[in-house]
C-alpha positions, 0 to 999 in steps of 0.5 A: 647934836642928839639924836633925838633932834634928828627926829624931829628934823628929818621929820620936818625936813620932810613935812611930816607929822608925827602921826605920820612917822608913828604910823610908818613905825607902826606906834602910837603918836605919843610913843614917837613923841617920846622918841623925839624928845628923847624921853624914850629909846629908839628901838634899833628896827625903827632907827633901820626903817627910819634910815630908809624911809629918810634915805639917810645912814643910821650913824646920822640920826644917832648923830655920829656922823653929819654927813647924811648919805648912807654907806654905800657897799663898793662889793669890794669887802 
């Protein structure tokens, strides 16, 4: 899956609108619609934020992983 689907899923997941998402990412509507539909690169700050508004890991929604928790840092590294 692409990331970019993941967007619009997660977004969806958690009855949101884009409007919405833009202003938790602090952009305009239009440039996280790009975000979405992959036209545009997701900039790493955003991924971050995104991760921890949605309580998922930045590996699933750059689709590297399907599993949706995030790492959770055992204190033992």
């Amino acid at each position: 899956m692409e990331h970019f689907q993941r967007l619009e899923d997660l977004r969806l997941d958690h009855n949101l609108t884009q409007e919405e998402v833009a202003g938790l990412l602090h952009c305009q509507r239009e440039v996280y619609r790009r975000y979405e539909k992959g036209i545009r690169k997701i900039p790493v700050d955003c991924i971050v934020t995104l991760a921890r508004y949605y309580r998922c890991s930045s590996d699933y929604i750059l689709g590297l992983t399907n599993q949706i928790e995030p790492y959770v840092d055992s204190g033992t590294g």
